[in-house]
C-alpha positions in Angstrom: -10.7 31.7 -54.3 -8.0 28.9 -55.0 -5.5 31.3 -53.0 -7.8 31.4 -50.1 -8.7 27.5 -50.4 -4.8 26.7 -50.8 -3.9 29.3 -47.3 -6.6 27.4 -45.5 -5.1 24.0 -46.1 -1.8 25.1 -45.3 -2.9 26.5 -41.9 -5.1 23.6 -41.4 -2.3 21.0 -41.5 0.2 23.5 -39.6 -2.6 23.0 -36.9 -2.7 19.2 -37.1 0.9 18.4 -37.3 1.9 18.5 -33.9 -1.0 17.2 -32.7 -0.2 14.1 -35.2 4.0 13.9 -34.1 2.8 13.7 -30.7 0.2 10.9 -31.2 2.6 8.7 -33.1 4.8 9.7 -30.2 5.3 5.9 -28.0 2.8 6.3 -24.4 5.4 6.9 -20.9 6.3 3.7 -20.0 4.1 3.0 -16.8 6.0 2.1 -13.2 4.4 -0.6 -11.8 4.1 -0.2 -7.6 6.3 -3.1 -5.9 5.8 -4.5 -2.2 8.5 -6.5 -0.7 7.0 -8.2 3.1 9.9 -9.4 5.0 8.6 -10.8 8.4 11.0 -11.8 10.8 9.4 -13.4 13.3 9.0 -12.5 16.8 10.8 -9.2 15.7 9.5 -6.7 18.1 10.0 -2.7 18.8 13.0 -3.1 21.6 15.2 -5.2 19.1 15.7 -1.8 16.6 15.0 0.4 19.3 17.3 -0.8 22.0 19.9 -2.4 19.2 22.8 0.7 19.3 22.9 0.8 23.4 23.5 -3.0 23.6 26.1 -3.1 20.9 23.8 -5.2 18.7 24.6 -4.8 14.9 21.8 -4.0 12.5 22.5 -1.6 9.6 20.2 -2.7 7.2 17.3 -2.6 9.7 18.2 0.3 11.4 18.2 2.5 7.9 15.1 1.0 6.8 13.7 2.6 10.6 16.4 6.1 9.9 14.4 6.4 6.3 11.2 5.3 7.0 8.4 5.1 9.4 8.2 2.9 12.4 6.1 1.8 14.9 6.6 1.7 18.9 4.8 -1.2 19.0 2.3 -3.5 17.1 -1.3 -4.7 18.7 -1.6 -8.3 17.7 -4.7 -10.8 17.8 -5.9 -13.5 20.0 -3.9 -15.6 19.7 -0.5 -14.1 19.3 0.5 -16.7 17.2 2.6 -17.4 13.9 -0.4 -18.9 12.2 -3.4 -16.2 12.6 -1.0 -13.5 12.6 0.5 -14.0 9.4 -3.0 -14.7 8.1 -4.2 -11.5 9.6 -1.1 -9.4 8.1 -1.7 -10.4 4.4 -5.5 -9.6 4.7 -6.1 -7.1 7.7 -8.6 -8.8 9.3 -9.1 -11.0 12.8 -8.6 -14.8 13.1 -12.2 -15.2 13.7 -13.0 -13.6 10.2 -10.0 -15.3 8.3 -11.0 -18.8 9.7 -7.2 -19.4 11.3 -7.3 -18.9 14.6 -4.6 -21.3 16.1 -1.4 -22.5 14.6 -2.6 -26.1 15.1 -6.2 -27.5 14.2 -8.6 -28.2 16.9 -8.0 -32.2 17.8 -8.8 -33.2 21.5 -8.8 -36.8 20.4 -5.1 -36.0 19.1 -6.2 -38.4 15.4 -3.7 -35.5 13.2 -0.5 -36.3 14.2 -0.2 -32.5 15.3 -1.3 -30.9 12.1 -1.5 -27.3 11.5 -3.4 -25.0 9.4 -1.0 -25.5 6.6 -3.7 -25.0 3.8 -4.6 -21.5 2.0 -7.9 -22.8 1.3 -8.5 -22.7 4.6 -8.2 -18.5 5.1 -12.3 -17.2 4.0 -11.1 -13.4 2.5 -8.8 -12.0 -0.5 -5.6 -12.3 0.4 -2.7 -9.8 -0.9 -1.9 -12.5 -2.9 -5.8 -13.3 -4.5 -6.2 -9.7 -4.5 -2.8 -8.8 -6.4 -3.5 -11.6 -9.1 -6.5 -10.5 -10.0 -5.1 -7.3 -11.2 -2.5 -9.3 -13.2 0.0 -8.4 -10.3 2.5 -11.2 -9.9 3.2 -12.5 -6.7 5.4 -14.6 -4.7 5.4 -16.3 -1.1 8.6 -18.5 0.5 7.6 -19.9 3.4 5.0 -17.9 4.5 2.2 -19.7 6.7 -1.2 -21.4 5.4 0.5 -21.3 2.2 -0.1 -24.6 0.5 -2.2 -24.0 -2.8 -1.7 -19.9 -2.3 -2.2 -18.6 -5.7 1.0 -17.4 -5.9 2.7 -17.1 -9.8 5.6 -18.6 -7.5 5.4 -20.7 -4.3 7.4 -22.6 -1.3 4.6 -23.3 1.7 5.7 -23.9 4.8 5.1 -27.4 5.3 6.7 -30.7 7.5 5.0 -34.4 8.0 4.5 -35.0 11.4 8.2 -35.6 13.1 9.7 -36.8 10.0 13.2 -35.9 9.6 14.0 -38.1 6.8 15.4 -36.5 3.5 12.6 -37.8 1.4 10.5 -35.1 2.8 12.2 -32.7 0.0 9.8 -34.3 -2.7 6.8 -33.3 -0.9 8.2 -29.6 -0.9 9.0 -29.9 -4.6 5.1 -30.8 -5.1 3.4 -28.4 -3.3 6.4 -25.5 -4.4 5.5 -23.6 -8.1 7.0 -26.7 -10.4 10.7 -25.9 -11.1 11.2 -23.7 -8.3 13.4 -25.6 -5.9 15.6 -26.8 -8.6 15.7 -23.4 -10.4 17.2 -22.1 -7.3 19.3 -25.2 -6.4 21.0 -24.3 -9.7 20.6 -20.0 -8.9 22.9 -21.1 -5.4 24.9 -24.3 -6.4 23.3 -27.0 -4.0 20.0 -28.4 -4.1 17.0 -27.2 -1.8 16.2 -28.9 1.4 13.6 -30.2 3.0 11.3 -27.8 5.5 13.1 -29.8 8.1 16.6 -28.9 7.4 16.3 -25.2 6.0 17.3 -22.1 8.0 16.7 -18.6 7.2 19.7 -18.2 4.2 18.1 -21.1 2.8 14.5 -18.9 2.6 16.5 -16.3 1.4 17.8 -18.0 -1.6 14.6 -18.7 -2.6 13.7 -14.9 -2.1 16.7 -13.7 -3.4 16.1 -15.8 -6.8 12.1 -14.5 -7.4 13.5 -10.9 -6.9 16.6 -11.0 -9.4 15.3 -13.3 -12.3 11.4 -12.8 -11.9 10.6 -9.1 -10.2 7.1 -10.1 -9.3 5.0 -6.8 -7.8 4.4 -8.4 -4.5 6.9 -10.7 -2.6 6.5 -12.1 0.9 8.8 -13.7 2.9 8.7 -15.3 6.2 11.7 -16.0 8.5 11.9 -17.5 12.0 15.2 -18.8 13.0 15.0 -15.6 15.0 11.6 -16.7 17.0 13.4 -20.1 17.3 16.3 -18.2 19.2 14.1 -16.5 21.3 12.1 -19.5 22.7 14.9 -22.0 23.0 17.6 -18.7 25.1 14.7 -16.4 26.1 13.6 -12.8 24.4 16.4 -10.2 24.0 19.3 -13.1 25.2 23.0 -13.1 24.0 22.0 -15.8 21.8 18.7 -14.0 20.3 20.6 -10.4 19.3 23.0 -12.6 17.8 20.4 -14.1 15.7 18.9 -10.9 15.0 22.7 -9.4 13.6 22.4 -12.8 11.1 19.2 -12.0 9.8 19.5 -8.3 9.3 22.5 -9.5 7.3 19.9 -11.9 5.4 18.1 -8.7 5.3 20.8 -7.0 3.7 20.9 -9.5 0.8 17.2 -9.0 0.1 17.8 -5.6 -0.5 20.8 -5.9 -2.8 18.6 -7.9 -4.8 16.5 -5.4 -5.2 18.8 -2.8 -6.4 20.0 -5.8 -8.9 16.5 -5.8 -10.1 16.5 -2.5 -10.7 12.9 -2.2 -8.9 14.4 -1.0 -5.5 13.1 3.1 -6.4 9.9 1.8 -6.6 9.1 -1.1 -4.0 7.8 -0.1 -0.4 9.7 -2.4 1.8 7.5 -3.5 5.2 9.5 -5.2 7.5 6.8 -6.9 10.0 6.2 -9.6 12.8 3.6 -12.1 14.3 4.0 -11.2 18.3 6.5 -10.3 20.7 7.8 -12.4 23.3 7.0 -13.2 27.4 10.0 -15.0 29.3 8.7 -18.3 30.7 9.6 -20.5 33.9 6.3 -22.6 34.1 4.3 -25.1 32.5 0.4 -25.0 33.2 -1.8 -28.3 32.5 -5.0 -26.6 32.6 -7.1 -30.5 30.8 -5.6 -32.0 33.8 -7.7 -30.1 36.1 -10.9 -30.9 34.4 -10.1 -34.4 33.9 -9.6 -34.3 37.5 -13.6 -32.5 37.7 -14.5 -34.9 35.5 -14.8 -33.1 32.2 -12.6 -35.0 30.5 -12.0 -38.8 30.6 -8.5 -40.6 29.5 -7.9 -44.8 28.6 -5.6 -46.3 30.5 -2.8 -44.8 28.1 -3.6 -41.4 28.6 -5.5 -40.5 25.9 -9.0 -38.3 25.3 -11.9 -40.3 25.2 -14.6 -38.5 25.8 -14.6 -34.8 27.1 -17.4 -32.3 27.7 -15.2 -29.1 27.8 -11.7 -29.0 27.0 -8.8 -26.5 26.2 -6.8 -25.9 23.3 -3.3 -24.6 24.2 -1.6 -21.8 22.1 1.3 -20.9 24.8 0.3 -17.9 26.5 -3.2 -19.1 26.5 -5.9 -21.5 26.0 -9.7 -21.4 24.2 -11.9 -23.1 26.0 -14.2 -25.5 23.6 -17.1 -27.1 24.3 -18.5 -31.0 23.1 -21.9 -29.5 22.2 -21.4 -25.4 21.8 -23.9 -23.8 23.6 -24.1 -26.0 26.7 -24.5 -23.4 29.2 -24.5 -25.6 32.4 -21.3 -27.2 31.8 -19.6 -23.7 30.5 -21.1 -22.3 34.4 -19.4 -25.4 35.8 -16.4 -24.8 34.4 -16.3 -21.1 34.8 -16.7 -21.7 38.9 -13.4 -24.0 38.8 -11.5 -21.5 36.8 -12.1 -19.0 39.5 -11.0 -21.0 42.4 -7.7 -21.7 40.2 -7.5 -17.7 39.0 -7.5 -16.7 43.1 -4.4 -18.7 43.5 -1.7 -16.9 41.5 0.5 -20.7 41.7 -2.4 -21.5 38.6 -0.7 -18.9 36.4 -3.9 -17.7 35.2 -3.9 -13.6 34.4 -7.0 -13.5 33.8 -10.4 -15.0 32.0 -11.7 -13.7 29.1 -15.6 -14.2 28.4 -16.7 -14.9 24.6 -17.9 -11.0 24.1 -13.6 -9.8 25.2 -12.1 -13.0 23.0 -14.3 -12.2 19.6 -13.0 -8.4 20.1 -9.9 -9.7 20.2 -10.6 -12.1 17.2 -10.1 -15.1 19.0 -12.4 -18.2 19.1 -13.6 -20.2 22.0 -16.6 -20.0 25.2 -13.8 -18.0 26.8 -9.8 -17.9 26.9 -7.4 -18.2 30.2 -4.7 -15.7 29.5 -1.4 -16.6 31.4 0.2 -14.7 33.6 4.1 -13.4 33.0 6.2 -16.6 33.3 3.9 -19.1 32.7 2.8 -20.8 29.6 -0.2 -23.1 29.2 0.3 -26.9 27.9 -3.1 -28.8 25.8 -1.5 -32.2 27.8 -4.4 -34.0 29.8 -1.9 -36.1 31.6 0.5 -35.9 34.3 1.1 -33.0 36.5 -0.7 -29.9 36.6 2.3 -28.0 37.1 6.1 -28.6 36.1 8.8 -26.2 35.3 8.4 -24.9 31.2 10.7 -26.5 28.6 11.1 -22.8 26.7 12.6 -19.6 28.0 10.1 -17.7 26.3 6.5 -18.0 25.0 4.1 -16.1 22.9 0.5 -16.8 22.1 -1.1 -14.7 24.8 -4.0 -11.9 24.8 -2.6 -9.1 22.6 -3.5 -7.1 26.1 0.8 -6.2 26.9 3.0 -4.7 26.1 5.9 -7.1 25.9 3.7 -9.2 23.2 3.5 -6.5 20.9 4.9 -6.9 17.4 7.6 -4.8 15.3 6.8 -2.9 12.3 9.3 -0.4 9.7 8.3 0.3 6.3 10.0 2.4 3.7 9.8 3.3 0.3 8.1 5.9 -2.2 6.9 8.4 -0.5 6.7 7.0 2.7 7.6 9.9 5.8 9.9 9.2 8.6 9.1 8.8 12.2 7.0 6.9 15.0 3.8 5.8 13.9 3.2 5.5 17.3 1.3 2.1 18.7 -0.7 0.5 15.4 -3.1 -2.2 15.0 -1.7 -5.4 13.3 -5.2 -5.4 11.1 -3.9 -2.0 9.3 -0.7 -3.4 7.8 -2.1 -5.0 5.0 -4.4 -2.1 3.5 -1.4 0.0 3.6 0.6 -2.6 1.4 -2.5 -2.7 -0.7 -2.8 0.6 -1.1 0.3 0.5 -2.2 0.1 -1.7 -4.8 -3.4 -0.5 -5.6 -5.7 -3.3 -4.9 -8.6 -4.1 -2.9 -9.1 -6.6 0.6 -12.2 -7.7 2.7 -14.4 -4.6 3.6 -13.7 -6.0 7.5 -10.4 -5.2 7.1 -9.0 -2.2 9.2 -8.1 1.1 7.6 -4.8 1.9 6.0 -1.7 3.5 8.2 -0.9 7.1 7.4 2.4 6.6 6.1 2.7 9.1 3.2 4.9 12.2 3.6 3.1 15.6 3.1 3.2 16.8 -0.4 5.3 20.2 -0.8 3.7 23.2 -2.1 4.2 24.1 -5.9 
């Protein structure tokens, strides 16, 4: 018996053993998922499609689209602005849900000073942002739009006062920024941050290029336009844009090499995205000053909006009709019959008319929205001539109903396969990244792209 008890201790602990080594083994470290969002605004599918036959220099871009997938073309919202597109890419859902649907806030009596939706708590769903923070996923956002009071771990909005050009304008950036961040990187680059006024794109990327090396959030977004800026002062696909666009895939370049200086470039899906494409522009449309001429609007002796029954807010390539007391059927009727006369005449620049039922599928707001026809662009002015010759080359802002408006989009990464994507909705980009990173947006946001490469058999 004291043999048998003494065997069956033995075999008992020769059992256990392992089992103990392995428990007091330490657990796999676990990979967090990473998202970088580069937008480069007014990117669109001809400028990496198109880029080798013109003799236009992107490498960093171009093996982003060689290793990953891409899409022939990006359907926007209404309108195809910066502001409600960048609001709809970080939570995949239309301006009309999100709450920002113009770059600029609604002001016929022009009392703002031209202010824009600069404010985060402005956008009504989880963000990537809200929604990576509350899985204690760190995040970051340089310039991106509707930014101020994002809760990002860190911070630079997109911000300027008015026409202010002064210098002292950096001290507002440094308060709304994450506290520290400007000078952290002024020291990171060896000269001090600007104001919103005087930064280009390197100076974004500094910013960028800082979070990435010394923080390695999980989520990173970054917005830059000098690119958007090219295209509406020379006109889309000019000398002077392509040349722009071999600067910022450079810029591009540096984002990455931070990355691989992170260490965290094996496991971050990189989504290059846009806001709209582009429409070359010749004319300016006044579409108030024909209803102050019917009557629906009336001026002081300087000009300005003193009273107006219907009037229209311009976003470029169109304008939302709005209404003094919504619902006012008669005057909407009244105002419809004008617009027809105007749409017969192709001199009005009018494409076409979209009734409230067409502009809330397209997530737009307003009794109905004039879409402008190629070369024109529309004006909010209420003064002076209904007609003049346009003071950009190019526009965007218009129905996302063409093709030349749609956006670009590449992403790349773990596990992402190559190849066209084909033509994808701009309201699907965000539930990929989140996907991605495993977190959750607004049930009205669209579905996730399939992006994933088929899994080989065992």
């Amino acid at each position: 018996m004291p043999m048998s008890r003494l065997r069956y201790t033995l075999l008992l602990l020769f059992l256990t053993f392992p089992r103990l080594a392995a428990a007091a083994e330490p657990p796999a470290a676990q990979v967090s998922p990473r998202a970088l969002v580069v937008s480069i605004d007014g990117l669109t599918p001809r400028h990496y499609r198109e880029a080798a036959a013109r003799g236009v220099a992107i490498p960093n871009l171009a093996k982003l689209v060689a290793d990953g997938a891409w899409a022939e073309g990006v359907d926007g919202v209404l309108p195809t602005l910066t502001y409600p597109s960048h609001t709809t890419l970080i939570t995949g859902v239309k301006p009309i849900d999100h709450g920002i649907v113009s770059n600029r806030v609604f002001d016929p009596f022009d009392t703002s000073a031209g202010a824009w939706y600069w404010f985060a708590k402005d956008i009504r769903v989880p963000t990537l942002v809200s929604a990576a923070r509350s899985r204690r996923l760190r995040a970051a956002a340089i310039s991106w739009p509707v930014s101020i009071g994002l809760d990002a771990d860190f911070n630079m909005p997109e911000f300027w006062r008015g026409a202010s050009k002064h210098p002292f304008d950096v001290r507002f950036l440094e308060q709304l920024s994450t506290p520290g961040l400007l000078d952290a990187v002024g020291k990171f680059r060896g000269s001090p941050m600007q104001a919103f006024h005087d930064q280009r794109d390197p100076d974004r990327i500094d910013v960028a290029c800082w979070i990435i090396e010394q923080q390695a959030p999980e989520l990173v977004l970054v917005h830059v336009f000098d690119l958007d800026f090219a295209q509406h002062e020379f006109g889309p696909m000019s000398p002077e844009s392509l040349r722009t666009l071999e600067v910022t895939d450079a810029l591009l370049g540096r984002l990455l090499a931070s990355l691989e200086k992170a260490k965290t470039r094996d496991t971050t899906l990189i989504a290059i995205v846009s806001d709209h494409g582009f429409v070359a522009t010749s004319t300016t449309i006044r579409p108030n000053v024909w209803l102050v001429d019917a009557g629906f609007v009336k001026l002081d002796p300087k000009g300005q909006v003193i009273e107006y029954r219907a009037i229209f807010h311009s976003d470029g390539g169109s304008a939302s009709l709005r209404l003094r007391n919504p619902g006012d059927k008669e005057t909407l009727a009244e105002v419809r019959r004008l617009l027809e006369t105007k749409l017969a005449d192709p001199a009005s620049g009018i494409e076409r008319i979209l009734d409230a039922a067409t502009v809330a599928e397209l997530g737009g707001a307003g009794e109905l929205v004039l879409d402008a026809r190629d070369g024109f662009e529309f004006s909010g002015a209420s003064r002076g001539a209904w007609s003049e010759g346009a003071q950009t080359r190019g526009q965007h802002g218009y129905a996302p109903l063409r093709e030349s408006i749609r956006a670009g989009f590449v992403i790349a990464g773990p596990g992402v396969r190559k190849g066209s994507l084909g033509v994808v909705p701009m309201t699907s980009i965000a539930p990929t990244v989140a996907r991605h990173l495993g977190i959750e947006l607004s049930p009205l946001a669209g579905a996730p792209l399939d992006i994933q490469s088929p899994r080989r058999a065992e």
